[in-house]
Every structure is written in C-alpha cells, then in structure tokens.
C-alpha positions in Angstrom: 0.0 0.0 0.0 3.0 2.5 0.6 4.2 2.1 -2.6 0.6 2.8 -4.2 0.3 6.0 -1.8 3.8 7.0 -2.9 3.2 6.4 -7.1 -0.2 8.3 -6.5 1.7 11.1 -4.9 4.3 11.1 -7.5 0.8 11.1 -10.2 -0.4 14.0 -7.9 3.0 16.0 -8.5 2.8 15.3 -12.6 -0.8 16.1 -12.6 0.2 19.6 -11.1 3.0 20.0 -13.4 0.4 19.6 -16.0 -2.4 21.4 -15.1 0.3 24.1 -15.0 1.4 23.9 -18.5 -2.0 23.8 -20.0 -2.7 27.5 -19.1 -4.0 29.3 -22.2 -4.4 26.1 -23.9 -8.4 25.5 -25.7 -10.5 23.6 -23.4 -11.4 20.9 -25.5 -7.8 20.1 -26.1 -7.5 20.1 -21.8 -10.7 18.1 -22.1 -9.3 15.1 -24.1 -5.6 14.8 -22.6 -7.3 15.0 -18.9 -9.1 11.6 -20.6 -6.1 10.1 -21.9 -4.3 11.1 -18.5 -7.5 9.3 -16.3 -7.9 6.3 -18.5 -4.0 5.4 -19.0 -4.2 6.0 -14.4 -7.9 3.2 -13.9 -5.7 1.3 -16.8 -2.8 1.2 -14.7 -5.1 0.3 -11.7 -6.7 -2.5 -13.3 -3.4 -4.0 -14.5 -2.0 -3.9 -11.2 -4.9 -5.3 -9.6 -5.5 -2.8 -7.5 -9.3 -1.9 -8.5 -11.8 -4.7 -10.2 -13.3 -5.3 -13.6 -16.6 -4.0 -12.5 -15.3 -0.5 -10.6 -13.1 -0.5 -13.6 -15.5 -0.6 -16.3 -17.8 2.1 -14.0 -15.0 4.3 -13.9 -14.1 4.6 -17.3 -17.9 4.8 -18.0 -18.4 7.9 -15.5 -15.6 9.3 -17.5 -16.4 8.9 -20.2 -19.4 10.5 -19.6 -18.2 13.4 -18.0 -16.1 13.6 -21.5 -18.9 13.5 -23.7 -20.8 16.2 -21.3 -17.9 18.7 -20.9 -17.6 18.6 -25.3 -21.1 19.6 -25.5 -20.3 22.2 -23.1 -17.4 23.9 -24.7 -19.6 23.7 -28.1 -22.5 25.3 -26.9 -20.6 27.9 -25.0 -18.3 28.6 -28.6 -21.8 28.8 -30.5 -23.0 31.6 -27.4 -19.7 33.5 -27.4 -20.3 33.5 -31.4 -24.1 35.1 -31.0 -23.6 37.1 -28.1 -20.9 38.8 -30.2 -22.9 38.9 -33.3 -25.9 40.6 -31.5 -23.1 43.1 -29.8 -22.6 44.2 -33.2 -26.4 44.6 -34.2 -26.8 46.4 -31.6 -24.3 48.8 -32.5 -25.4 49.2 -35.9 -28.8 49.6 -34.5 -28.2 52.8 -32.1 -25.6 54.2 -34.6 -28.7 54.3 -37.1 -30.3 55.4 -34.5 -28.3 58.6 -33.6 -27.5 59.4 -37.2 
C-alpha cells in the first residue's frame, strides 16, 4: 500500500505540473488529454490489480461520460460566445442608425 500512496503522490505531482502547462491552452484540447491522462491512471489500476473489472469498467464509464458532457459544453458555450458577439454588433449598428 505504501508504494501505491507513494506512485499516486508522484501522479499528484505530474498532474500539477500539468495542469500548469495547459494555461492558455483551448478547453477541448484540456478536455481530451485529462481523458487520456484518467484512462491510461484506472488502466494502470486495473493492471495492477488494484481496482476490479466491474469499478473499472464504472470508472471509465463515468468518465467517459463526463467527456462527452464537458464537449457539449465547450460547443455550446463557442456557439454563445459566437451570437452574443454577433448581437453586440447589431446592436451597434442599431443605435448608430439610431443617432444618425
């Protein structure tokens, strides 16, 4: 068990090094390495025994999940920034006709 408290540790430690360096980066691109990152760690759990098919296959399926829902977030929030901006500018156009 101390060895598994020490790797996770040392999982922490990269996992803050990463978060780190993705600063600036799209989120969608943070969205799909934080997958690859989680699924490589249950993989690595699995293999080693420490965590069984079934909490393994519910992991990766509550992650997977959370995947799918955080994409659809990032798109609809892109397609709001988009229209929000778009109105912004009809709106201008509408009080400079306005005023002129």
């Amino acid at each position: 068990m101390a060895t598994l408290t020490r790797r996770a540790k040392s999982k922490s430690a990269r996992g803050l090094a990463l978060s780190s360096s993705l600063k600036g980066r799209e989120p969608e691109a943070i969205n799909t390495e934080a997958l690859r990152g989680i699924i490589s760690y249950l993989s690595y759990l699995y293999s080693e025994g420490e965590i069984s098919d079934k909490a393994y296959k519910a992991l990766v399926s509550q992650v997977l999940s959370t995947f799918v829902e955080n994409s659809i977030r990032f798109k609809i929030e892109r397609i709001l920034d988009k229209l929000d901006q778009e109105l912004e500018k009809a709106e201008e156009v509408l009080l400079d006709d306005i005023l002129v």
